[in-house]
Each structure stands twice: as structure tokens, then as C-alpha cells.
N, C-alpha and C positions, 0 to 999 in steps of 0.2 A: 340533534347529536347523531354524527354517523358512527355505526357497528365495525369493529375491526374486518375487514374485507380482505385481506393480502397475508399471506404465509414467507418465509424464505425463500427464495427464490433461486441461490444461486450466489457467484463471487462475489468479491468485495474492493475495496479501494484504501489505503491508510493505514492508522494501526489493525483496524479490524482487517485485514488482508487475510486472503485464503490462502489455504496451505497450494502448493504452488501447483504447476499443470504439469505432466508429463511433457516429453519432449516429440510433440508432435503436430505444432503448428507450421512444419515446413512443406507442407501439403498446398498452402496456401499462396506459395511465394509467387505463382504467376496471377493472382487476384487482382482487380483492380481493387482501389476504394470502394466500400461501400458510401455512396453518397447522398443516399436517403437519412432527411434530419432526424436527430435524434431528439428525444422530452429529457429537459434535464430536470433535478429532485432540490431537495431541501435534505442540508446536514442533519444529524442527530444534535447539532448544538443549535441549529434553530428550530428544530419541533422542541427544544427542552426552553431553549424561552421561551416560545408561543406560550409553552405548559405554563414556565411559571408565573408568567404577564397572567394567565387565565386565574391561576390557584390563587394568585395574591388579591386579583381584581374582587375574585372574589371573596377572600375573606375580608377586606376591606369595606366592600357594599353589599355583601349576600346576594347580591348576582354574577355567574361567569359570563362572560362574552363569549358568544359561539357563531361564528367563525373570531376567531383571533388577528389580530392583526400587529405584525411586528416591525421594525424597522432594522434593514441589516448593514452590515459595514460600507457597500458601497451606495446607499441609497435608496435601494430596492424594499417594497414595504408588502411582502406577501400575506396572506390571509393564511389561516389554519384551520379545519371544522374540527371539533372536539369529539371525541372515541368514547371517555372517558371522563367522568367530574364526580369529586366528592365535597361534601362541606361537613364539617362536626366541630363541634364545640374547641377542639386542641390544634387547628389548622387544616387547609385546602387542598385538593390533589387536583392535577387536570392531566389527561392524557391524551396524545395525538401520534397517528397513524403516520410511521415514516412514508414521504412517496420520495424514493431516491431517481423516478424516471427511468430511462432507457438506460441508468447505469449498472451494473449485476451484482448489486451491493448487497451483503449477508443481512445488512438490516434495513433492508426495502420489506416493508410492510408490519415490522416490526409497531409496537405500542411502547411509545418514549413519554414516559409520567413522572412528574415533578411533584411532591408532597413540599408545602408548604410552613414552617409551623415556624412560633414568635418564639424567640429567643429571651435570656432575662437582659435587662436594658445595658448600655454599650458593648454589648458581644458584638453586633455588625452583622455583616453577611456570611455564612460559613455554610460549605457543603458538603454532604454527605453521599456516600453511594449505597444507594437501593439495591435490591434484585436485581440481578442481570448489568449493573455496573462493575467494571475491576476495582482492583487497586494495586498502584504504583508501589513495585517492590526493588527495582533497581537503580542505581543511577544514570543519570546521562538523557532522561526523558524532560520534556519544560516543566514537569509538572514534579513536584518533590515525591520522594520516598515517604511510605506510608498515606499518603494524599488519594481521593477518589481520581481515577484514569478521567477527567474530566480538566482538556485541553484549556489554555488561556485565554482564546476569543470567547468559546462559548460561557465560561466563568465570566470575560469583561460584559458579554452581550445581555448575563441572567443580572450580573449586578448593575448594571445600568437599567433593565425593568425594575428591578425593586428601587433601588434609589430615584427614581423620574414616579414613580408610583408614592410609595414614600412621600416626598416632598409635597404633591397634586395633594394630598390625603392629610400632611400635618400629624405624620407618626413617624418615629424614630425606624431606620433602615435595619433593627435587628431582627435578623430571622434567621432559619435552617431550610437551606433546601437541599431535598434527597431526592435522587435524580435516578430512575427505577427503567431498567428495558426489561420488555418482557420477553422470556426467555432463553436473555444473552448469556445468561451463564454456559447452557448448552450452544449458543450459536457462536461464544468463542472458542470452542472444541475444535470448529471448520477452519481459524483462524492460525495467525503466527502470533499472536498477545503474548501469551506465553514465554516463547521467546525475547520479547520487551522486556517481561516483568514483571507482563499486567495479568494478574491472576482473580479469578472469580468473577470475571464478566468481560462485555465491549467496551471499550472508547467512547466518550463521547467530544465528536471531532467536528471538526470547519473553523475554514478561516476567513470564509465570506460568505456563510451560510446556503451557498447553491453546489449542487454536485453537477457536474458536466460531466454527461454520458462518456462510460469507459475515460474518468482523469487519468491519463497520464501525472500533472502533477501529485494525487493524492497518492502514488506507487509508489512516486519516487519521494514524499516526504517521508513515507513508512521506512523507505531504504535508509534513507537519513537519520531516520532514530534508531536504525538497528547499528550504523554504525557508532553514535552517538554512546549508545549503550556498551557494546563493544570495547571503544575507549576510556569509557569510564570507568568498566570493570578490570582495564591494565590489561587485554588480551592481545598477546603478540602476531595474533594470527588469525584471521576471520575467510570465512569462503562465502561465496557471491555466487549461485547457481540460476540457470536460466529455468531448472526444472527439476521438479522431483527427481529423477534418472537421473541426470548428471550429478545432482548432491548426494545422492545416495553411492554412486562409485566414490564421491571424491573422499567421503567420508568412511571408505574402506579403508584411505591412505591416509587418511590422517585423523587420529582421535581428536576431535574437537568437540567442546559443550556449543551445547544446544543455542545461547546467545551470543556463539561467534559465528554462525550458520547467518547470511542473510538473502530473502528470496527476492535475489534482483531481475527475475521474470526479462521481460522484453530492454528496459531501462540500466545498459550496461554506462552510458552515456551520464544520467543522473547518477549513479555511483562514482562512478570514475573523475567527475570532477569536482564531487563534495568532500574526495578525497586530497584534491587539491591543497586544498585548507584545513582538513581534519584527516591527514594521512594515518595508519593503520604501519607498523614495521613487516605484515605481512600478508598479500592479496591473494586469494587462489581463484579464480575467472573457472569453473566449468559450465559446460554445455556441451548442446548436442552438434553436427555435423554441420547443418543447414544456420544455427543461430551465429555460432560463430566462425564462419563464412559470411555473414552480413557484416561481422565484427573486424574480420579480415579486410573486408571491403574498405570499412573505414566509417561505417553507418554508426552512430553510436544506439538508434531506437529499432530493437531487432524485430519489433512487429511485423506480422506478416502483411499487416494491409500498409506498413507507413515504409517497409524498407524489401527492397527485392533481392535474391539470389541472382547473381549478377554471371549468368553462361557463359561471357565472354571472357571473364575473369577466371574462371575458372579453366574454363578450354587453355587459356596461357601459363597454367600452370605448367613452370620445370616439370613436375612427375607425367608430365604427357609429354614431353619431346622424347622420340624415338618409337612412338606407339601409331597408330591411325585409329585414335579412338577421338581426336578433336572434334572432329565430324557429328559424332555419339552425342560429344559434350553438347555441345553447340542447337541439338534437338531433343536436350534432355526437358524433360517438365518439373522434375524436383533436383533441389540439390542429394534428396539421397539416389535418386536413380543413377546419378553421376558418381557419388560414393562408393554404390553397389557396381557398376562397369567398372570405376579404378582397382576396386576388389579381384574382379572377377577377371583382372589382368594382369595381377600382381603387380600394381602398384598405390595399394590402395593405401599403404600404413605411410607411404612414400607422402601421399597428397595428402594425410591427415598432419603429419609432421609440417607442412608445408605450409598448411592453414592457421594451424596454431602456434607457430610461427611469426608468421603474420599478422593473426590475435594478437599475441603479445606483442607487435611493434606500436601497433595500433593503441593496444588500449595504454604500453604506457605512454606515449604522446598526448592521451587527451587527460592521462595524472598528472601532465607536465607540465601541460598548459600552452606558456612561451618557449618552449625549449629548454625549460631548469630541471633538472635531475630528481625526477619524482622523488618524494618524499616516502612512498611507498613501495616496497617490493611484489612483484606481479607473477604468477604464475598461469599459466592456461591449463588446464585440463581437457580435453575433446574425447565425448564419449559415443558409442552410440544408442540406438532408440532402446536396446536391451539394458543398455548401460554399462558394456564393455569399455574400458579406455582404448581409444586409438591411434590417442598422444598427449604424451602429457612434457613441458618445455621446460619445468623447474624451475627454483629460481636463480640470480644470474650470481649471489655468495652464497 
């Protein structure tokens, strides 16, 4: 049995998402790729069946299997070493060490344990949430109201080891498993859960059981259920911030609760077209200078390493005809250096008008799709790193 070895580490991916970053990764924008591979992890819904293939194995045979061995959606059948194992007379418990890899997920190293115990005969499989699990307190999430924050793969992934175990064994599939992080309640603190719904712990999430370093998809399914929730609670109005700083201005202008806030970080692109089909009567886009300037561009993934500030683009800004500052533009290294010069020329409020602008044409074309008349109304906000506004476009009724 291996000792828990790994603490928190740092961000997250999903519902378990951090609360979001300052507006300061435009520092980066002349980076190349980093192209060194990255280790990818195992979900928090496959260490919770490793757990409970272990807890059940063993109250079945009074022995656990240590390394674990599971089989996940696409075929892949990884192994798990156990942290953790109890056996007593009323049911099983096994627990195992998240490795999420190279990706900077809040429960990378985390201890994901499953108690197992028999239910009286046709109850079936039902779960409960442990320690450090939430529970689902709003609508519009896959998983119902009142229900343990424990996603539909990893629920199909625990109930298909007990029924395949079950059946091997020649004993009825009823049992309770309580599905326990240790201590998610404090590690959903770092999170947006809250915002969802999911109050008193983490998610337990995946949909293929392997986390790829820095998902991009796991961000933007997070985004997806923020707006999900959103809709479900009838809110006319939600804002989409690229960064603490920018939500924090936007939300000077407009009182908005706490689950019409969603933290669309780098991924304007994944919002913007989940809205396509689950449109929202009202979008407010802010960000910082540099992100949407990417957004302007026409990039929809504002990452610093996937998407660049485009000099050329900018040097052609109307706000620089009649200046000789193109030149400037043109050997700038950031888009705020370029910011700061329009400033410092007066014509800075001119270029920021310009940009957001441009945001907005941008982002609502990719609401639109084919060309149809977003279903959604769009507003941009542009702030800077202090989190001044430096334009803001409104919307168009």
C-alpha cells in the first residue's frame, strides 16, 4: 500500500475550476509553444472506481487488490496502488491518491475513498457524498437537485464495477457507496462550485477517465454548466470574464448574483458557441486589453501560448492614422506596451473603443454561427490590468 505523498498543488479543470487569474497573461503573447510533453492524470471518477472495484472486491472475498485495476470508456485499463483500505463487519472502504499529471488540478494529490456498505435487498446501487464531496443544490447541472455532485460517467463507470462484481460473486447489486475527498470541502473554497450550486465539497468528474494536461475541454465543459445553471435559474443576464479584474469592474456596473458570473478564462470560443443553442437574453464579454485584442482578431482561444497579439493588426488601427507612432506599434513586445504608447498619445480611449468594437463583431459572429441573428445579446467590456474600464460597447436595444 503506498502513503499519501502529494498536497494541492495549484489550479483546476471542470467544475472543480479556480477562481480565475488576474489579467495578466499578456506578457506571454510573443511565446512560442511550449512543446515539451506533458504526463497526463486519471479523473477523480476513476480513482473513485478503482476505490470501489477495491472496497467491494473486498468485502466480497476479504481480500483488496492492490494495485487496482479498472477498465475506462475508451478501452484503456489502468492500474491504481491503494493509500488507503478498511474492512469491518458493516462494509469496505479503499482509497487512492489522485495523480492528475502535468495538469494543475486543485485535486492532484488529493485521497478519493469510496466506503462501501450492503443495502437491504432490491435498493440497487445508490450514492452518497462523504467528506469533501458537494451536493447539487441548483438546476441545470446533469446531475439532479439534492443528489451527491457526482457526474453521470463516473456513477455509470462505479455502477457497472459493482454489477460485473456482483454477478462474478452470485449476490444481489444492492449497496451504498459514499464517495469521500479528503479535504475537498476546504479545496472547494479555491473553486467556482459554489457558483454551480455545489456546496460542501469537489465534483467528482470525467468523462473518459484521463485528464490531459491543461484540458482545455474540461474549462470549457465547466463554462457549459455555468451557463446551463444560469438558464435554469431564468437569469436574463450573465457576464463571462476573462479574469478576476475584468469581473470585478464589470460587476461595479451591474449587480449581478453570484451564478450569473461565469469564469470564461482563455475559452471565449467555447462559450460563444454553446450559446448558439442554449442562448442567454443577455451576454456581457469583459476582459483585459491584450485578451480581447485576440478576440478582436477573430481567435476564439485567448491563450497566450495557442493565440498571439497580432502587431500588425493593430499598427492598422484607425486610432493611429495621423500619428507616427505605427512604427512603435509594429516593435511593440506586448499588447499593453502598445496600449500604454496609444495612451501616452492621446489616443488611447480611441484604440480601446476600437478594439471592443471589434470584440463585439467578432464574438457575435461566432453566436451566430451561419450568419442567423444571435439569439443572444452581447456586450464587451475592456478593462485595464488595474481594472479601470476603457470601453465599454453596450448593448445594441
Amino acid at each position: 500500500m503506498h502513503p499519501q505523498t502529494a498536497l494541492y498543488r495549484g489550479r483546476s479543470t471542470a467544475y472543480n475550476v479556480p477562481m480565475g487569474p488576474m489579467e495578466t497573461s499578456e506578457n506571454n503573447d510573443r511565446k512560442p509553444n511550449d512543446t515539451k510533453a506533458l504526463r497526463r492524470g486519471w479523473t477523480t471518477g476513476a480513482c473513485a472506481t478503482a476505490a470501489t472495484k477495491a472496497a467491494l472486491t473486498a468485502w466480497l472475498t476479504g481480500r483488496f487488490p492492490d494495485p487496482v485495476e479498472i477498465i475506462l470508456p475508451k478501452g484503456e485499463k489502468p492500474t491504481f496502488p491503494l493509500a488507503r483500505e478498511k474492512l469491518s463487519p458493516h462494509g469496505a472502504s479503499a482509497g487512492i491518491i489522485k495523480d492528475a499529471g502535468d495538469d494543475p488540478d486543485v485535486t492532484h494529490g488529493a485521497l478519493v475513498q469510496v466506503e462501501v456498505r450492503p443495502s437491504p435487498a432490491g435498493s440497487g446501487i445508490c450514492f452518497a457524498a462523504g467528506p469533501g464531496v458537494g451536493t447539487v443544490t441548483k438546476p441545470g447541472l446533469p446531475v439532479a437537485v439534492g443528489e451527491p455532485a457526482i457526474n453521470p460517467v463516473p456513477r455509470s463507470l462505479m455502477t457497472g464495477v459493482v454489477e460485473a462484481l456482483c454477478l462474478e460473486h452470485e449476490v444481489p447489486p444492492d449497496f451504498e457507496l459514499e464517495v469521500s475527498i479528503e479535504n475537498g470541502e476546504a479545496l472547494a473554497l479555491k473553486t467556482w462550485n459554489g457558483r454551480l450550486g455545489i456546496v460542501g465539497g469537489l465534483s467528482v468528474l470525467g468523462t473518459t477517465g484521463v485528464v490531459q494536461p491543461f484540458s482545455c475541454a474540461a474549462w470549457i465543459h465547466s463554462i457549459h454548466r455555468g451557463v446551463d445553471v444560469a438558464r435554469a435559474a431564468g437569469l436574463p443576464h450573465i457576464l463571462a470574464a476573462t479574469g478576476s479584474t475584468s469581473e470585478t469592474a464589470a460587476l461595479e456596473i451591474y449587480d449581478l448574483p453570484e451564478h450569473a458570473t461565469i469564469d470564461m478564462g482563455d475559452f471565449a470560443g467555447g462559450l460563444l458557441k454553446y450559446l448558439r443553442a442554449h442562448p442567454v437574453e443577455r451576454l456581457t464579454i469583459a476582459g483585459g486589453f491584450a485578451k480581447l485584442t485576440k478576440l478582436a482578431q477573430g481567435a476564439m482561444d485567448l491563450h497566450s501560448g495557442r493565440s498571439q497579439v497580432d502587431f500588425e493588426f493593430l499598427a492598422k488601427r484607425s486610432s493611429f492614422n495621423g500619428t507616427k507612432l505605427k512604427p512603435d506599434v509594429l516593435g511593440a513586445n506586448t499588447a499593453m506596451e502598445v496600449l500604454q504608447l496609444a495612451q501616452s498619445n492621446g489616443v488611447g480611449s480611441a484604440l480601446a473603443r476600437e478594439i471592443a468594437d471589434l470584440a463585439l463583431l467578432n464574438a457575435t459572429a461566432i453566436a451566430s454561427g451561419r450568419g442567423e441573428t444571435p439569439g443572444t445579446q452581447i456586450e464587451i467590456i475592456l478593462t485595464d490590468r488595474a481594472g479601470k474600464v476603457l470601453a465599454q460597447t453596450g448593448f445594441a436595444n
